[in-house]
KOLDREN-699082 format. One record per residue: x, y, z of N, C-alpha, C in turn; residue in three letters. Coordinates in Angstrom, 1 decimal, decimal comma. Example, Ala and Ser with C-alpha at 12.3 -4.5 7.8 and 13.67 -1.06 7.14 Angstrom:
// KOLDREN-699082
n.c1/n.c2/n.c3/ca.c1/ca.c2/ca.c3/c.c1/c.c2/c.c3/gukol
13,2/-5,7/7,8/12,3/-4,5/7,8/13,2/-3,3/7,8/ALA
12,8/-2,2/7,1/13,7/-1,1/7,1/12,9/0,0/7,9/SER
// end
This chain:
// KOLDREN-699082
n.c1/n.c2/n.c3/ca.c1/ca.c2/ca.c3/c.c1/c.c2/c.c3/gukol
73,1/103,3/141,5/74,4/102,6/141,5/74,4/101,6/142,7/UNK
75,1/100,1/142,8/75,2/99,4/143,3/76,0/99,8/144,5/UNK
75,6/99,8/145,8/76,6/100,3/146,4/77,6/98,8/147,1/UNK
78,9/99,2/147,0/80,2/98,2/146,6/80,7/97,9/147,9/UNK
80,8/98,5/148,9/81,5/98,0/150,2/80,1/98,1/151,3/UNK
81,5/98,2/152,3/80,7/97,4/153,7/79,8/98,5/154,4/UNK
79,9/99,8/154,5/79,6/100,6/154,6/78,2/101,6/153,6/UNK
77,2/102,0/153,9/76,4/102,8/152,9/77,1/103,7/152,5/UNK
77,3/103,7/151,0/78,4/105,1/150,3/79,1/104,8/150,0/UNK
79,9/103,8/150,8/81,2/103,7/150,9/81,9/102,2/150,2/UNK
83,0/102,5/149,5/84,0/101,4/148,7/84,4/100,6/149,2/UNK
85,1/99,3/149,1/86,0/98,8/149,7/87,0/98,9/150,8/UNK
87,6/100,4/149,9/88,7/101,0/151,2/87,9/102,2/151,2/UNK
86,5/102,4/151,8/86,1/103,1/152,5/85,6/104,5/151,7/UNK
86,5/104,8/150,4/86,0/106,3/149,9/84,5/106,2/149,6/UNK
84,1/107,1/149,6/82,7/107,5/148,4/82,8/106,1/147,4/UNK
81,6/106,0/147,4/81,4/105,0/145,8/81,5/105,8/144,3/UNK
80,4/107,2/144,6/80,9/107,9/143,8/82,6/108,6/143,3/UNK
83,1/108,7/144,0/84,7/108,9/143,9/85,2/107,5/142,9/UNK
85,2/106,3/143,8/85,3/105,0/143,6/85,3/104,9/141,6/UNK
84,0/105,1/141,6/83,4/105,1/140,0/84,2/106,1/139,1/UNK
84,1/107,2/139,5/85,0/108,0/138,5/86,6/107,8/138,6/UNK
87,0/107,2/139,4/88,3/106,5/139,3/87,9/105,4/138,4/UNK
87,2/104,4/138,7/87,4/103,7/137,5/87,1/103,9/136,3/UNK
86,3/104,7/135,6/86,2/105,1/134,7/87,3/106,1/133,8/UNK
88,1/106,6/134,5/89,4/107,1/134,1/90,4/106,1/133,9/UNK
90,5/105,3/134,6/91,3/104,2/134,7/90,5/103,6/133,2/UNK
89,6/103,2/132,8/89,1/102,6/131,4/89,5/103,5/130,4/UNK
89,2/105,1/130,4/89,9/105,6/129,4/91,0/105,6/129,1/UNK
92,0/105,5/130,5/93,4/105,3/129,8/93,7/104,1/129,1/UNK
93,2/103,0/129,5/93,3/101,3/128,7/92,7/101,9/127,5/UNK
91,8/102,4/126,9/91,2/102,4/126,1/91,8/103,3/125,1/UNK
92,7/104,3/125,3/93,5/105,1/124,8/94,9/104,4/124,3/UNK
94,6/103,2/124,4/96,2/102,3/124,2/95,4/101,3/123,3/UNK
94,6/101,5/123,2/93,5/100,3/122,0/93,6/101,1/120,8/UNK
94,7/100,5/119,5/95,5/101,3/118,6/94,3/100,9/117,6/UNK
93,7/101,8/116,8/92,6/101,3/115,2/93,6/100,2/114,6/UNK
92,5/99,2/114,4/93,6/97,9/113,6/93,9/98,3/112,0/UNK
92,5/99,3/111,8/93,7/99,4/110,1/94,2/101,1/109,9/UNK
94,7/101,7/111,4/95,7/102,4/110,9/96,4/102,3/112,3/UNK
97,4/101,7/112,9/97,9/101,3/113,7/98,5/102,4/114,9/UNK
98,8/103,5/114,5/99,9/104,6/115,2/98,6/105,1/115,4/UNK
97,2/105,1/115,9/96,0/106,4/116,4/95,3/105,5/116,9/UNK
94,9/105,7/118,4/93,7/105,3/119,1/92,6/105,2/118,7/UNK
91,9/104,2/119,2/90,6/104,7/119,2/89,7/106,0/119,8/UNK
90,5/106,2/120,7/90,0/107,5/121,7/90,3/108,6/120,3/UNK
91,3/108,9/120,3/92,1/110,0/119,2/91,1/109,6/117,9/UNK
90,8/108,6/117,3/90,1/108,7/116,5/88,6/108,7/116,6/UNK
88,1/109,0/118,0/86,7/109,7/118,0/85,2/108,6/118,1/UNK
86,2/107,0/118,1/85,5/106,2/118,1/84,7/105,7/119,1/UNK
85,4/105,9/120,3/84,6/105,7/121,8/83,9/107,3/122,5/UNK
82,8/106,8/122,2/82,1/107,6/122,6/81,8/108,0/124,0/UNK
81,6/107,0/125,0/81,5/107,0/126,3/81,7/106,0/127,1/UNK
82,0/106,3/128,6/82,1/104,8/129,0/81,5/105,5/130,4/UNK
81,1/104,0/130,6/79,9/104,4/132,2/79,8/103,2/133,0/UNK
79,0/103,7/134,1/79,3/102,1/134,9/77,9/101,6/135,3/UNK
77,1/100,3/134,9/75,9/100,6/135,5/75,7/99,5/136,7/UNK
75,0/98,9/136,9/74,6/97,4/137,5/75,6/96,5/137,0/UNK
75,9/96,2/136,4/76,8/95,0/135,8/78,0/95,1/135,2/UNK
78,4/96,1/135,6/80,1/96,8/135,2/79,8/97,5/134,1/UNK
81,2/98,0/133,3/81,1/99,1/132,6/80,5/98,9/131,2/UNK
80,1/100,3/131,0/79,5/100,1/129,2/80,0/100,7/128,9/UNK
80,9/101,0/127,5/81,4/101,4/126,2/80,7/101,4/125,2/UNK
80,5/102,6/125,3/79,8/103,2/123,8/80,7/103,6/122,2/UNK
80,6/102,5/121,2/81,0/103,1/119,9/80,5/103,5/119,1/UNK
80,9/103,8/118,5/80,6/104,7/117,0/81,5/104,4/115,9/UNK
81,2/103,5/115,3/81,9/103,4/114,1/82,1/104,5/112,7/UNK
83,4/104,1/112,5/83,6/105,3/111,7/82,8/105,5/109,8/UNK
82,2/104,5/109,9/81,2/103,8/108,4/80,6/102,5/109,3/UNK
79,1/103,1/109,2/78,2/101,7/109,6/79,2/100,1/109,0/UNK
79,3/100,0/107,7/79,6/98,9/107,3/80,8/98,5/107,4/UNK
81,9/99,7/108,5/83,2/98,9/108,6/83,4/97,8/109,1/UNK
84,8/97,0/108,2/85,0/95,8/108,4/85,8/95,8/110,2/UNK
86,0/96,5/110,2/87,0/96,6/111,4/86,6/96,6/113,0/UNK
84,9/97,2/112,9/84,2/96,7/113,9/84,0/96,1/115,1/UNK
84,2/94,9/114,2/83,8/93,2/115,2/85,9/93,2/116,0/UNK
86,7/93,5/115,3/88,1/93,6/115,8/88,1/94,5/116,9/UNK
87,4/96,1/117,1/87,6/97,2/117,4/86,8/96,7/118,8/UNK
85,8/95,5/118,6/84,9/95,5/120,0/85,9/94,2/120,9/UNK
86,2/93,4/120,2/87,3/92,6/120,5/88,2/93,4/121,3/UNK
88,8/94,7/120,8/90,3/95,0/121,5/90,1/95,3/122,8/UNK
88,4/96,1/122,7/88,2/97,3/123,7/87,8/96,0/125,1/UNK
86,9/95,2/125,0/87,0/94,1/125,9/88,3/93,2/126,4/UNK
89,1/93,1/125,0/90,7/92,7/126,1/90,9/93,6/126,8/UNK
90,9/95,0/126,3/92,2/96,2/127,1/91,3/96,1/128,5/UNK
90,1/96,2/128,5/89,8/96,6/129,8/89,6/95,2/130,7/UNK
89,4/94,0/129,9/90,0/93,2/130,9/91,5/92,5/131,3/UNK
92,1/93,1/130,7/93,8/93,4/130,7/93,6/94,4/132,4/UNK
93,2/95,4/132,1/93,9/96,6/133,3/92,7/95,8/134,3/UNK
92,0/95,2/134,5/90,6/94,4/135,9/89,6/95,3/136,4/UNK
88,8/96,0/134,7/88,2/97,0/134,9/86,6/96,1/134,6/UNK
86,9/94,5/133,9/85,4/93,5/133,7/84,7/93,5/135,0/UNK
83,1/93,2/134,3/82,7/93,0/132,9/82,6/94,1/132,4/UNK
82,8/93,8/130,6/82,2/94,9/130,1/81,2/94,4/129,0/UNK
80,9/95,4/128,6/79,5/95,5/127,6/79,4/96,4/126,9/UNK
79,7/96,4/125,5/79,9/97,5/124,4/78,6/97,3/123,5/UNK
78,5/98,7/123,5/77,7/99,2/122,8/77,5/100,0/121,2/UNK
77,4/100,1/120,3/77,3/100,7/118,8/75,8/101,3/119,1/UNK
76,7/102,5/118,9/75,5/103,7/118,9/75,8/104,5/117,3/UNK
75,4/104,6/116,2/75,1/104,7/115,1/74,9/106,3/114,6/UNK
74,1/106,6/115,5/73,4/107,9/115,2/73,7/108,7/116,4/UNK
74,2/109,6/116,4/74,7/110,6/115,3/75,8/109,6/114,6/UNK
76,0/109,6/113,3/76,8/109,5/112,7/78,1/109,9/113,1/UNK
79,3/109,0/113,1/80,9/109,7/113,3/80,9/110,7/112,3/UNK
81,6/111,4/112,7/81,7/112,4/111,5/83,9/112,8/111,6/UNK
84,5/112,9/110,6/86,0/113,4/111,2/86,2/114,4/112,0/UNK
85,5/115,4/112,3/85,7/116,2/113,5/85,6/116,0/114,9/UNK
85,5/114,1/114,8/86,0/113,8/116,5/86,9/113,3/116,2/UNK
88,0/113,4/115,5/89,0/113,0/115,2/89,9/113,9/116,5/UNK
90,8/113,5/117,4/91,3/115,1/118,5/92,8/115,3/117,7/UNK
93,0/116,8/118,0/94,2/117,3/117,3/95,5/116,2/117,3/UNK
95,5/115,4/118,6/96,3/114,2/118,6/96,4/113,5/117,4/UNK
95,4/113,1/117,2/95,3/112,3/116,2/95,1/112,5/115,1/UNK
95,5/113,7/114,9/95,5/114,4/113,3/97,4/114,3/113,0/UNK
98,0/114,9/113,9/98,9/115,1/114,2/99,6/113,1/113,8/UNK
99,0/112,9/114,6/99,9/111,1/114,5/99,5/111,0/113,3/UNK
98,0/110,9/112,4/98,1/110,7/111,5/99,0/111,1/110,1/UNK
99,1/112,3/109,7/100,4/113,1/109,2/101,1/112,4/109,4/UNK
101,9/112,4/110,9/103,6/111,9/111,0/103,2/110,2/110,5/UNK
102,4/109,6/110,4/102,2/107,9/109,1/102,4/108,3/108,1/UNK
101,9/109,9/107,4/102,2/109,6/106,2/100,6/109,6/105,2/UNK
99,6/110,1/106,6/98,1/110,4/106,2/97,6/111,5/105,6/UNK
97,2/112,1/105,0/97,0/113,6/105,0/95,3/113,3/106,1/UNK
95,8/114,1/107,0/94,7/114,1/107,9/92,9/114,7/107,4/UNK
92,1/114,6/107,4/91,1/115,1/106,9/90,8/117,1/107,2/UNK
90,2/117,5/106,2/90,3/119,3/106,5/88,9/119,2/107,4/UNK
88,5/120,4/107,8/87,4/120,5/108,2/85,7/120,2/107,3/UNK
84,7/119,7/107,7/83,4/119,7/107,2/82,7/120,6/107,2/UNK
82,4/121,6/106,3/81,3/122,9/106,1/80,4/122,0/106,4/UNK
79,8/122,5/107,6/78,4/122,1/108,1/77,0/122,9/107,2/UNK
77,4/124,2/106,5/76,2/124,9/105,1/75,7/123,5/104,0/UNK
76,9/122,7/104,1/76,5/122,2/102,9/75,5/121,3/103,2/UNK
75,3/121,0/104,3/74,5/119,8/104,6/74,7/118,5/105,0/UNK
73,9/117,5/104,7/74,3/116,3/104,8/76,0/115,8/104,8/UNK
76,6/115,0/105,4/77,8/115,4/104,9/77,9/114,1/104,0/UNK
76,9/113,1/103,5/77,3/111,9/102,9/77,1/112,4/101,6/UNK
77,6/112,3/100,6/77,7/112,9/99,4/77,7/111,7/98,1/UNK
77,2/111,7/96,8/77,0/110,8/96,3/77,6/111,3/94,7/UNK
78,2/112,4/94,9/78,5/113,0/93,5/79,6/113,2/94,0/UNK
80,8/114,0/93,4/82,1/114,5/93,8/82,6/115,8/94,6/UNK
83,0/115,4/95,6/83,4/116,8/96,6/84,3/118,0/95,4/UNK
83,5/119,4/95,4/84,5/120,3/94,5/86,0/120,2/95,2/UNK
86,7/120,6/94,2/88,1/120,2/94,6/88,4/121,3/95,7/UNK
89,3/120,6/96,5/90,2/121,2/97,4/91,2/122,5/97,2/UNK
91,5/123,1/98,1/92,1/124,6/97,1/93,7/124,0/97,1/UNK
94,2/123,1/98,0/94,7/121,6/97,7/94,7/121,0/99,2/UNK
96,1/120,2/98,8/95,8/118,7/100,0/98,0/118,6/99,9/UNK
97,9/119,3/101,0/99,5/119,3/101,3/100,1/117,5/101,4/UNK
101,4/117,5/100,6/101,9/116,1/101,1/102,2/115,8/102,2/UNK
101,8/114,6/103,2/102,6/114,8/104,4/103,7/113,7/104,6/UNK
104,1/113,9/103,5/106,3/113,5/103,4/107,1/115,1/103,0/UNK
106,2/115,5/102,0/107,4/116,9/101,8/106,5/118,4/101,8/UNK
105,4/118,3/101,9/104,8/119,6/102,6/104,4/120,1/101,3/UNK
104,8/119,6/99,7/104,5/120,4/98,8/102,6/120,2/98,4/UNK
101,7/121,3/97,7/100,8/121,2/97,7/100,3/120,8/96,4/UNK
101,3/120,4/95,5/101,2/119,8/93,9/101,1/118,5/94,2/UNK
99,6/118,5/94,4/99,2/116,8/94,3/98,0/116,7/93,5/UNK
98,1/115,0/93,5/96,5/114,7/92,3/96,0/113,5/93,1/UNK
94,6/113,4/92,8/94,1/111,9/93,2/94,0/111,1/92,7/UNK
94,7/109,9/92,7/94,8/108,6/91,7/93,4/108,2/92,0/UNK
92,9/107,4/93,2/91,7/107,1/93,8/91,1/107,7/94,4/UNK
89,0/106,8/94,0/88,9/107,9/95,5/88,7/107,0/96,7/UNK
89,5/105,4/96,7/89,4/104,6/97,6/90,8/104,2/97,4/UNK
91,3/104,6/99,2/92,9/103,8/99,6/93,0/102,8/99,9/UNK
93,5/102,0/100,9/93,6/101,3/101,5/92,1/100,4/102,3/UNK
91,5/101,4/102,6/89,9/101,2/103,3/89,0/102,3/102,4/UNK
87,8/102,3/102,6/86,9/103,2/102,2/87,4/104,1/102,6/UNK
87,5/104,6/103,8/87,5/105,5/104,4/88,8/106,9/104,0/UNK
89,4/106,4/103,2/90,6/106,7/102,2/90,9/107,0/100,8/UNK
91,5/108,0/100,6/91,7/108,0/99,1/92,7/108,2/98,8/UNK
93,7/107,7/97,9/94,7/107,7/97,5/95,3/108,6/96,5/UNK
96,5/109,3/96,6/97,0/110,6/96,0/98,1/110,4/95,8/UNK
98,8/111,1/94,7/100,5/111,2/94,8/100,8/112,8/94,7/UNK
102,2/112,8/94,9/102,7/114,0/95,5/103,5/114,0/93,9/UNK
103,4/115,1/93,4/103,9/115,7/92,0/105,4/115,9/92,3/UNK
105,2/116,5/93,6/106,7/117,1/93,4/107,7/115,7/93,8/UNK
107,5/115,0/94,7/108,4/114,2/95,5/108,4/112,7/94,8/UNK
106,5/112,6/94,0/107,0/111,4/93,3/106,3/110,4/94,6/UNK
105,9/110,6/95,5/105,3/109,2/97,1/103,9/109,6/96,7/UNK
103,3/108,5/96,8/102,5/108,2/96,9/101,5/108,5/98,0/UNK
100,6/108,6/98,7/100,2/108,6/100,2/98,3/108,5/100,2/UNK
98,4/108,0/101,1/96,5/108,2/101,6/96,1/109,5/102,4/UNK
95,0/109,9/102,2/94,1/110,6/102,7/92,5/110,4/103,2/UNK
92,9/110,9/104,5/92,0/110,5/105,7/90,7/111,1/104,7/UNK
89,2/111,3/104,1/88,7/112,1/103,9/87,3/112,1/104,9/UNK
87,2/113,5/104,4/86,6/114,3/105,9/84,7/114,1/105,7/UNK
84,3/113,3/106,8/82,9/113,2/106,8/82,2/113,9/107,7/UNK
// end
């Protein structure tokens, strides 16, 4: 690590550098936690599992992503926000990174952001049986024992689509209530 002030060790105003660093690095997660997914607006990126890490090296901070589908369009937007927010709060330069592998999977989704999802009107994704393998699938998931509505709680639903809004989505109506809604599905 670059050491930052006048002093060996020591910051600006004197603390640890080490100290120094993990303050700023918290200070990025919270900017970063206010960086809303552009195509579902009410869930972070943090909440949705997308920022993987952030670190500080020689030349200010790196941000590690993970997109939620290699091929998402939303991407190039998503690297865009995360460089305003953090040079919004005077945490530049930064330098983002797409790390691929491991694959996102919905189980870094955090309970937050299952929760926000629902109250939009998402049915949030169930868990991934990790027995089954691979989780990319090229045939049809056996059906669900169901998929609760999240406007009226009833479990009498069907799937119109198996693409909503984005890939990452599939589109369902609620039998009982008659709404329509998307579902997060679980990779």
């Amino acid at each position: 690590m670059v050491n930052a002030g006048p002093l060996p060790g020591r910051g600006q105003s004197g603390e640890p550098v080490e100290a120094a660093a993990e303050a700023r690095i918290a200070q990025a997660w919270r900017a970063l936690g206010q960086v809303a997914d552009p195509e579902i607006p009410v869930i972070s990126i943090c909440d949705l599992g997308i920022v993987r890490d952030v670190a500080i090296d020689a030349d200010g901070l790196e941000v590690v992503l993970t997109p939620t589908y290699s091929g998402c369009p939303a991407t190039e937007a998503i690297e865009a926000d995360v460089r305003a927010a953090l040079q919004r709060a005077g945490l530049g330069p930064v330098a983002v990174r797409l790390q691929r592998a491991p694959a996102w999977t919905t189980e870094w989704i955090s309970v937050e952001g299952r929760r926000k999802l629902l109250d939009y009107g998402i049915a949030p994704p169930g868990p991934v049986d990790a027995s089954q393998g691979v989780p990319m699938r090229f045939v049809p998931r056996r059906a669900a024992a169901s998929l609760d509505c999240p406007r009226c709680g009833s479990a009498d639903t069907e799937r119109l689509s198996a693409f909503g809004s984005t890939a990452c989505k599939a589109l369902y109506r609620c039998r009982a209530c008659g709404e329509p809604f998307e579902h997060f599905k679980p990779i």
